[in-house]
Backbone as a chain_set.jsonl record, in Angstrom:
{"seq": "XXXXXXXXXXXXXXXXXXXXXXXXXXXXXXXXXXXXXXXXXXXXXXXXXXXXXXXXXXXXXXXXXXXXXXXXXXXXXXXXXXXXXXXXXXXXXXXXXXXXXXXXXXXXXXXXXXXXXXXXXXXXXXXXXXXXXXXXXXXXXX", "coords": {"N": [[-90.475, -100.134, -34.946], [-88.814, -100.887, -36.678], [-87.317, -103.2, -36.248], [-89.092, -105.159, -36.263], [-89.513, -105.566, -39.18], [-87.195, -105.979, -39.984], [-86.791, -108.994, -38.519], [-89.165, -109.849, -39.83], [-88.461, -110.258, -42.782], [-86.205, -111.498, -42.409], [-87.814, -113.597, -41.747], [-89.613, -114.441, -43.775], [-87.335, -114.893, -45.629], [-85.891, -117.512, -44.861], [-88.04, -118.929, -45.492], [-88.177, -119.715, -48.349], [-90.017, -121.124, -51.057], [-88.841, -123.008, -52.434], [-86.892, -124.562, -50.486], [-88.904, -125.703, -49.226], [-90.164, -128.74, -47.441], [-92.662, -131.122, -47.9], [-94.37, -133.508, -45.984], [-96.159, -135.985, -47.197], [-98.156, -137.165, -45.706], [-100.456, -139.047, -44.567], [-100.898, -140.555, -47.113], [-98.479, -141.166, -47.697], [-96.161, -143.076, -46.599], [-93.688, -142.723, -44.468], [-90.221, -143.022, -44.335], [-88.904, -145.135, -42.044], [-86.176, -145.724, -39.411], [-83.818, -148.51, -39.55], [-83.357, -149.391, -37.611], [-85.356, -148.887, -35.681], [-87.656, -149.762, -32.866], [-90.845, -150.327, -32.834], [-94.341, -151.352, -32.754], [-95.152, -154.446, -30.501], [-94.916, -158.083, -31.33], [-96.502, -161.093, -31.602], [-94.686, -163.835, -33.162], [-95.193, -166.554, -35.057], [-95.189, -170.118, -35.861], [-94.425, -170.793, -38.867], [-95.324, -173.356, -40.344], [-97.189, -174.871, -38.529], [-99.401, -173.082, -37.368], [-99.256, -172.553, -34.986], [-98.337, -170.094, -32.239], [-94.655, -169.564, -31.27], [-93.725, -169.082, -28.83], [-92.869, -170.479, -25.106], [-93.712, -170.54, -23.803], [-91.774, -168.97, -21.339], [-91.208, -167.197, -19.514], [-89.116, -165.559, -19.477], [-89.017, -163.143, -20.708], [-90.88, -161.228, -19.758], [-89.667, -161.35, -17.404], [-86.868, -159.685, -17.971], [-87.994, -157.127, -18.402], [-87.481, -154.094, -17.667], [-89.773, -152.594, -16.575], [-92.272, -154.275, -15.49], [-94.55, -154.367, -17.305], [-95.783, -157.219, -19.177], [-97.185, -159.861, -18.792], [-97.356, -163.464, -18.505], [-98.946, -165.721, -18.957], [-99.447, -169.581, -18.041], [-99.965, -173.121, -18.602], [-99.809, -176.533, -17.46], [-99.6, -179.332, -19.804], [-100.327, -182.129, -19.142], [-100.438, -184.69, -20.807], [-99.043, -183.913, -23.052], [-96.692, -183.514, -21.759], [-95.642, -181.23, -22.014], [-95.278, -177.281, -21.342], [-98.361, -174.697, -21.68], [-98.824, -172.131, -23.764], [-100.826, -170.067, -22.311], [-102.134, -167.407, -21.745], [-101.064, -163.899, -22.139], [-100.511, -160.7, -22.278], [-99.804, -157.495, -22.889], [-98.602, -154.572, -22.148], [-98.816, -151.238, -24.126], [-98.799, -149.196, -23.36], [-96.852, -148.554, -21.068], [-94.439, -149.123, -21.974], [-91.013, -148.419, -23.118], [-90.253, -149.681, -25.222], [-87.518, -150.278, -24.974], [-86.25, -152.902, -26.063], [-85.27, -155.399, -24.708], [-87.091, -157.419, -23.792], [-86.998, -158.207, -26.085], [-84.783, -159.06, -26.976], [-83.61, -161.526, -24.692], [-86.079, -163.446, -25.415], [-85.633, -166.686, -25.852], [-87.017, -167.95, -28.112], [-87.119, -166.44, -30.355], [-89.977, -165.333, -30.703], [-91.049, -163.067, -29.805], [-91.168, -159.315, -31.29], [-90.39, -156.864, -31.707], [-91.676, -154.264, -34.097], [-91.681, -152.405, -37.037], [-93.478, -150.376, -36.881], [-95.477, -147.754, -36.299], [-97.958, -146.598, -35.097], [-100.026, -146.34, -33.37], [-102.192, -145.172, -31.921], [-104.442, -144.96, -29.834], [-107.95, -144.731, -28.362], [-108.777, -145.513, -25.588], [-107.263, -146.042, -22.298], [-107.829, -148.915, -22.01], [-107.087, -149.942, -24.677], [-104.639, -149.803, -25.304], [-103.726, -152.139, -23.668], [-102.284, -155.287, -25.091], [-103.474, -157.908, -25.968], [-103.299, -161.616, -26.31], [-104.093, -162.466, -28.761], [-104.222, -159.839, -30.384], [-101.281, -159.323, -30.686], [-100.679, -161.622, -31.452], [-101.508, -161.703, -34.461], [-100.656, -159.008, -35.081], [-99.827, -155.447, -35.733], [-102.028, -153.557, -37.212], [-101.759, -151.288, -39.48], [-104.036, -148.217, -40.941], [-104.229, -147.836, -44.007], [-104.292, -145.325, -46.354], [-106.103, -143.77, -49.062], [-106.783, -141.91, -51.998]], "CA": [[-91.061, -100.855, -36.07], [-87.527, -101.308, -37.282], [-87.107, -104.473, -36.014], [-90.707, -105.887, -36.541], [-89.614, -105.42, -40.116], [-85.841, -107.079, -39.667], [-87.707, -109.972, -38.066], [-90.113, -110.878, -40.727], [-87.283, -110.367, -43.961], [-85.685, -112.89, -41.896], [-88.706, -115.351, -41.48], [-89.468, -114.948, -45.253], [-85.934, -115.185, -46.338], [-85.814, -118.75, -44.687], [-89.061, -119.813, -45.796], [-88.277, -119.547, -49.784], [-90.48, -122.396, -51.506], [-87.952, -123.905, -52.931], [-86.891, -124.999, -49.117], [-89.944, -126.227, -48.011], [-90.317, -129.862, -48.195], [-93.892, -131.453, -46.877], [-94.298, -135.144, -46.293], [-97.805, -136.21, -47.232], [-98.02, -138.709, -44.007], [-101.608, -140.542, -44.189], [-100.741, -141.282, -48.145], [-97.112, -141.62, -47.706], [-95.818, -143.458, -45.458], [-92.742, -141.964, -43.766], [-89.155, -144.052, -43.752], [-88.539, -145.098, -40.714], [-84.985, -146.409, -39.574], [-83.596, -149.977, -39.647], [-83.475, -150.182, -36.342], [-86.254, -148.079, -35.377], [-88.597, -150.252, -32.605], [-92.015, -149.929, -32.644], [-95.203, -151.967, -31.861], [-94.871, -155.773, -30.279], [-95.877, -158.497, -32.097], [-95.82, -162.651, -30.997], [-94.146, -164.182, -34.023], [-95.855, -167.822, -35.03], [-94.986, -170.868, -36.9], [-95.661, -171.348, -40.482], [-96.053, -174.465, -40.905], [-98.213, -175.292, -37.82], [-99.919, -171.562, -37.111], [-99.169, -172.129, -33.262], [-97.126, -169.192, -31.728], [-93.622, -169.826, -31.339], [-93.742, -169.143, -27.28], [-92.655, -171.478, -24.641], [-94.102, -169.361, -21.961], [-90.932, -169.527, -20.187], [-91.645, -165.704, -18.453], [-87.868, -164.587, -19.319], [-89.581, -161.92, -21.543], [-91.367, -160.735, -18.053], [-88.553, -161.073, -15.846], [-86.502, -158.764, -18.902], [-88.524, -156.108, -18.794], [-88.044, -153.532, -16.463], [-91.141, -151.421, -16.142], [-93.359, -155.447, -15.89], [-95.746, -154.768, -18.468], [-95.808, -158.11, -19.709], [-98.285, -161.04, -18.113], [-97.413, -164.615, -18.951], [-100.255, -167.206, -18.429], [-99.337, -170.986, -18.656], [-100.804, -174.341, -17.912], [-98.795, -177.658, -17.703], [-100.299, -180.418, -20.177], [-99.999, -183.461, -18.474], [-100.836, -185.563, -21.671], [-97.886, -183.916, -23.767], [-95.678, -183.036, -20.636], [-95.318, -179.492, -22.0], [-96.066, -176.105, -20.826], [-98.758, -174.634, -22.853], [-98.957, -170.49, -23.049], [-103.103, -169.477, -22.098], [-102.514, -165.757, -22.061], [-99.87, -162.743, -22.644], [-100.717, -159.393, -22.316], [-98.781, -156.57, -23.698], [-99.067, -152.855, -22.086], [-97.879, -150.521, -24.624], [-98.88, -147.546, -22.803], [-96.08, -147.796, -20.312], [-93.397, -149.584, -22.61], [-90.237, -148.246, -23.199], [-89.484, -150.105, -26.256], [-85.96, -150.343, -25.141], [-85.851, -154.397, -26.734], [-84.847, -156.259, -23.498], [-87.933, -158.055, -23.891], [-86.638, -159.185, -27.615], [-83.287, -159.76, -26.094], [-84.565, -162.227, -23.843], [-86.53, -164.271, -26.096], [-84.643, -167.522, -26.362], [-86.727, -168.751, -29.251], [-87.642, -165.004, -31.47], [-91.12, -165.257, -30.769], [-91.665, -161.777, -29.44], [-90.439, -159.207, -32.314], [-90.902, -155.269, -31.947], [-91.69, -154.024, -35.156], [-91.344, -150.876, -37.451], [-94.981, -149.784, -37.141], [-95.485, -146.505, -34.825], [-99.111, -146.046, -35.002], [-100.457, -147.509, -32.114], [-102.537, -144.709, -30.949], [-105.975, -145.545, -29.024], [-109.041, -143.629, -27.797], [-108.98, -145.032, -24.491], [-106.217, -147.147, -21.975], [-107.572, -150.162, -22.102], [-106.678, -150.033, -26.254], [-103.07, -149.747, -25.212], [-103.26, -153.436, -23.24], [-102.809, -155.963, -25.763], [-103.555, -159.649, -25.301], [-102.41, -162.933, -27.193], [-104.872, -162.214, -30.28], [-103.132, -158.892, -31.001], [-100.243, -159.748, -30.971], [-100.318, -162.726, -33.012], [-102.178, -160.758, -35.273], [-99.285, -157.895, -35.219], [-99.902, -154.004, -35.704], [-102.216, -153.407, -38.456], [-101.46, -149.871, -39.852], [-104.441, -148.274, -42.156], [-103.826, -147.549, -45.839], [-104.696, -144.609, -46.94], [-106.267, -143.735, -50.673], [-107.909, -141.007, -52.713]], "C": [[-89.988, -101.443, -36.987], [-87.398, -102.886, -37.35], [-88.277, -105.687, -35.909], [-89.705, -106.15, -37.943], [-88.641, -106.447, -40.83], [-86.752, -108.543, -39.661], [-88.26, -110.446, -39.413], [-89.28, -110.696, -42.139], [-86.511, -111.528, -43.417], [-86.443, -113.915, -41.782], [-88.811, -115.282, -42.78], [-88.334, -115.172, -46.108], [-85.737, -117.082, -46.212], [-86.997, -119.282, -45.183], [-89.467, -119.356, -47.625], [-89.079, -120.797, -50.004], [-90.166, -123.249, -51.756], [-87.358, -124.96, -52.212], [-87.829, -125.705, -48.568], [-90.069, -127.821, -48.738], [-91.585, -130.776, -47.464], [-93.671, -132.949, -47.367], [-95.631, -135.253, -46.268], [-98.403, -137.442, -46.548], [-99.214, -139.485, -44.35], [-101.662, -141.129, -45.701], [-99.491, -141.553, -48.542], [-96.579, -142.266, -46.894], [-94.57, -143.246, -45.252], [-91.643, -143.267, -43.968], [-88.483, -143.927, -42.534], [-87.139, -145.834, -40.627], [-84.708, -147.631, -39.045], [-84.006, -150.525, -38.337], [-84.176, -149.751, -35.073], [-87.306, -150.177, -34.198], [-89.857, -149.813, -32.112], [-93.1, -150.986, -31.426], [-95.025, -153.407, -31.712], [-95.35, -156.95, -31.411], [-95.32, -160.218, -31.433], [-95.76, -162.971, -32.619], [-94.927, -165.949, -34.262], [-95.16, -168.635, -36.027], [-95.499, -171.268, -38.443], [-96.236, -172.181, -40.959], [-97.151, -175.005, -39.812], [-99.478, -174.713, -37.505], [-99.855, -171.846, -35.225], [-97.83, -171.259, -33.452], [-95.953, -170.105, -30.817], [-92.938, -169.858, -29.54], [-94.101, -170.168, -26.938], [-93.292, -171.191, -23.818], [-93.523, -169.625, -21.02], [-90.452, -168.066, -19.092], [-90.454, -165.473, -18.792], [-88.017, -163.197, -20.072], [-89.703, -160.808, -20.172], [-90.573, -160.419, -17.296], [-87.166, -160.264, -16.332], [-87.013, -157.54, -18.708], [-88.45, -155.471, -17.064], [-89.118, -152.613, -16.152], [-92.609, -153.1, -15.979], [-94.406, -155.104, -16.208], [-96.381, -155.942, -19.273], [-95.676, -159.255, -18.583], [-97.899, -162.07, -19.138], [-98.307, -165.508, -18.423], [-99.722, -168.424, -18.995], [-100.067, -172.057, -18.01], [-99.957, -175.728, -18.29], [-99.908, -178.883, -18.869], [-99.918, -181.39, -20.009], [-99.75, -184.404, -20.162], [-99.259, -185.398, -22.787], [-96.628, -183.932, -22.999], [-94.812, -181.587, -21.212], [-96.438, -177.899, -21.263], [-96.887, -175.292, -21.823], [-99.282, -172.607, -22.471], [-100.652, -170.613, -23.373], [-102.702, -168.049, -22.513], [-101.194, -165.046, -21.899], [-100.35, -161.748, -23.272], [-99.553, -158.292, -22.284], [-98.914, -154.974, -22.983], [-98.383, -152.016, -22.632], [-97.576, -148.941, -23.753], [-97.349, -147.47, -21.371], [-95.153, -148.895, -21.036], [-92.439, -148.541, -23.13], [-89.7, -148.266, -24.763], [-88.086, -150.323, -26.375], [-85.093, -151.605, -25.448], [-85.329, -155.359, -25.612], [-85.387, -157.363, -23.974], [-87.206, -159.182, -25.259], [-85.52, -160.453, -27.667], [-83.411, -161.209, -25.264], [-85.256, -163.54, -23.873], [-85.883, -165.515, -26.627], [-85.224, -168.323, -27.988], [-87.447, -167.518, -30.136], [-88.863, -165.039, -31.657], [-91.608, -163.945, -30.213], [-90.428, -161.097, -30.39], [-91.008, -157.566, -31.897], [-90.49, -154.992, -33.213], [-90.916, -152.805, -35.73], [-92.953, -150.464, -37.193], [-95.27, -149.199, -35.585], [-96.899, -146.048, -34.707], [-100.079, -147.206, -34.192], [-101.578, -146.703, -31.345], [-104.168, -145.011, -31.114], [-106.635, -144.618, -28.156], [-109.368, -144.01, -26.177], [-107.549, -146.081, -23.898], [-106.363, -148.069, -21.879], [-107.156, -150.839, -23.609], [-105.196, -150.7, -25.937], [-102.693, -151.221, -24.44], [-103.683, -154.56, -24.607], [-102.689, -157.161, -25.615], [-103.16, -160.484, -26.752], [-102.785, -162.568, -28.77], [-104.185, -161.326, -31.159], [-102.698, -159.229, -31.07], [-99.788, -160.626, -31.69], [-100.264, -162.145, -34.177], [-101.269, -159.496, -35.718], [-100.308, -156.905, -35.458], [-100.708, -154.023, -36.824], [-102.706, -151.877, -39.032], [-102.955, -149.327, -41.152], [-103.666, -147.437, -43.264], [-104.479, -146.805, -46.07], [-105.118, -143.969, -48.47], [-106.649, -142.746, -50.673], [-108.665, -141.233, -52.901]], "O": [[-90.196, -102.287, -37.859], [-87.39, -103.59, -38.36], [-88.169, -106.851, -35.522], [-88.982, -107.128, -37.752], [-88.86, -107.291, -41.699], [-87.273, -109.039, -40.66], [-87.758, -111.405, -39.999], [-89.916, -111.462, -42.864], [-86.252, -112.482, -44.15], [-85.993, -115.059, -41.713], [-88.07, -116.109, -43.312], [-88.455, -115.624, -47.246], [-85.51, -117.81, -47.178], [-86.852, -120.496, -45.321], [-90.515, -118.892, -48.073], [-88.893, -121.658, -49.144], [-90.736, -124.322, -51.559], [-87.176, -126.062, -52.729], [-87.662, -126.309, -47.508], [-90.078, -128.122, -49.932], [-91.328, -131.122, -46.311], [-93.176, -133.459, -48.372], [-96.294, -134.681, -45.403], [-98.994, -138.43, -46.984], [-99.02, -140.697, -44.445], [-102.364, -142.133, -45.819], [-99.285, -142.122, -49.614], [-96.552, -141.482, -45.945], [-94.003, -143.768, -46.212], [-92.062, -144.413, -43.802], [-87.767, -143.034, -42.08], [-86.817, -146.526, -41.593], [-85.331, -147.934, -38.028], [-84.637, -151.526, -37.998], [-83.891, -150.011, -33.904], [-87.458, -151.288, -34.706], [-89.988, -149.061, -31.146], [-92.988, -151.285, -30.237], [-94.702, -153.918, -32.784], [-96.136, -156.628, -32.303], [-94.214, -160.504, -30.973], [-96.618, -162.48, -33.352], [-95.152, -166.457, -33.164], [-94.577, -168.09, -36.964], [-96.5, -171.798, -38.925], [-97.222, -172.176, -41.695], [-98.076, -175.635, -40.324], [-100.499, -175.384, -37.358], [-100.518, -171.184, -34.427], [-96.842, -171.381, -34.175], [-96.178, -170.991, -29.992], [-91.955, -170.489, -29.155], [-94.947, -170.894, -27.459], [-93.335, -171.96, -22.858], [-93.956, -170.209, -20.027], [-89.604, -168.021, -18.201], [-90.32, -164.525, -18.018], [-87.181, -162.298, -19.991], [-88.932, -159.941, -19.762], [-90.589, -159.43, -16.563], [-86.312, -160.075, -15.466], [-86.16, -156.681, -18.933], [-88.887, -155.847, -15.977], [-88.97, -151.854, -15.194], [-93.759, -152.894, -16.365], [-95.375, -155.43, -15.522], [-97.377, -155.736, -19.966], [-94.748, -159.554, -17.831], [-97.995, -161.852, -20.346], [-98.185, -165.953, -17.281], [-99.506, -168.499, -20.205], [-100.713, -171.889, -16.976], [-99.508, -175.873, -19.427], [-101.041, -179.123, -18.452], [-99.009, -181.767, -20.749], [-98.578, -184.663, -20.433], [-98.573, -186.335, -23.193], [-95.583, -184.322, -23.519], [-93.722, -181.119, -20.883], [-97.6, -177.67, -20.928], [-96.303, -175.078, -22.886], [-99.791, -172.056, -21.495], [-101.348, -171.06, -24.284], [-102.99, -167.632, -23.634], [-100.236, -165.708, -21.501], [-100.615, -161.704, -24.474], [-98.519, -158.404, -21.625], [-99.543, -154.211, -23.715], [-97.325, -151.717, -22.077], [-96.687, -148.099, -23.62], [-96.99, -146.4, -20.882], [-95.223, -149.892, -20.319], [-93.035, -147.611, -23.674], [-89.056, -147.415, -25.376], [-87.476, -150.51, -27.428], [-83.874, -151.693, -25.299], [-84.858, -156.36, -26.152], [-84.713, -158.252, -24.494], [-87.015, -160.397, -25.313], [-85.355, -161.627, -27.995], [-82.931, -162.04, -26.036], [-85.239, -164.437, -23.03], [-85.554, -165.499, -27.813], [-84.523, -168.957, -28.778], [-88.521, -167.859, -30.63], [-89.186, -164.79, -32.818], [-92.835, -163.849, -30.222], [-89.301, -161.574, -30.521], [-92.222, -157.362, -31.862], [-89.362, -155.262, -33.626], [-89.914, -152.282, -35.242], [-93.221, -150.152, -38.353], [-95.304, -149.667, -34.447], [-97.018, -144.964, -34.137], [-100.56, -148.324, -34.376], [-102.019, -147.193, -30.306], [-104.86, -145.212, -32.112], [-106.07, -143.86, -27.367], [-110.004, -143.225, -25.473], [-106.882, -146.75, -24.688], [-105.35, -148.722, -21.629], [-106.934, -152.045, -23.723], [-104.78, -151.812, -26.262], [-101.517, -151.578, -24.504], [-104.812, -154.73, -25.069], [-101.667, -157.561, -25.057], [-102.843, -160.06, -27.863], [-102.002, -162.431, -29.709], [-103.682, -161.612, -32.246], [-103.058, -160.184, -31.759], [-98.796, -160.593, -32.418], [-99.254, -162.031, -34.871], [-101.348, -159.133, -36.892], [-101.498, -157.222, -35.44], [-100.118, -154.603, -37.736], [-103.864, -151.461, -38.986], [-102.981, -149.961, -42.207], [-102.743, -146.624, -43.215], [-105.641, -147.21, -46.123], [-104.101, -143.643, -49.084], [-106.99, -142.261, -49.593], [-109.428, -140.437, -53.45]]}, "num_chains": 1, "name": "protein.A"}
C-alpha cells in the first residue's frame, strides 16, 4: 500500500492548480501556427468573382496520393480552356502543399482552418462550390 500512496503524492504534486492551464476550444479559438496547413480552398478574383484556375491539371499531376479531379472544356468562341469541375478529397489528403506548390497562378490555397470533420465520406469530397466558398468554421457564443 506503500507505493499506492507514493504514486498518488506524486500525481497530486504535479497536478497543483496553479499548473493547470485549460483552453476553452469551441469559444476560443486555439492559435494555430503560421505555417500550419489546413483545409483547401480555390482562391477567386475580386474584381470579376470568376476563380482564378486555368484548369491546367498541374495541381493533379502534383499530388501524390490523386485526390484531385480537374474537369475542363475548350471554348471555341474565346479560344480558352474553361474549368467545369474540381473535386477535392480531404479524407485521403496529406496536406503536404505540393498541390499549392504547383499552382502557377495561387488559385488553390490551403488554409489555417482544421475543422473539417464530417458525419459521413462523401462530406470529405469537396467540389468547385466548396471550395470557392472556403472552410467555414462555426462561431461559438453564450
Amino acid at each position: 500500500m506503500v507505493d499506492f500512496w507514493k504514486g498518488l503524492l506524486l500525481t497530486f504534486r504535479s497536478q497543483n492548480p496553479k499548473y493547470i492551464y485549460t483552453e476553452q476550444y469551441p469559444l476560443e479559438r486555439p492559435m494555430v501556427a503560421e505555417r500550419y496547413r489546413g483545409a483547401p480552398r480555390l482562391n477567386i478574383n475580386p474584381e470579376t468573382g470568376e476563380t482564378l484556375c486555368i484548369a491546367c491539371n498541374l495541381c493533379a499531376l502534383a499530388c501524390p496520393e490523386n485526390l484531385i479531379v480537374v474537369g475542363w472544356q475548350r471554348d471555341y468562341a474565346t479560344r480558352r480552356i474553361v474549368l467545369t469541375t474540381f473535386t477535392y478529397d480531404t479524407s485521403r489528403c496529406m496536406f503536404c502543399g505540393l498541390c499549392e506548390d504547383a499552382c502557377p497562378t495561387d488559385c488553390l490555397e490551403l488554409t489555417q482552418d482544421f475543422e473539417m470533420a464530417t458525419y459521413t465520406r462523401e462530406g470529405a469530397i469537396w467540389d468547385r462550390h466548396r471550395l470557392e466558398e472556403g472552410p467555414t468554421p462555426a462561431r461559438y457564443v453564450r
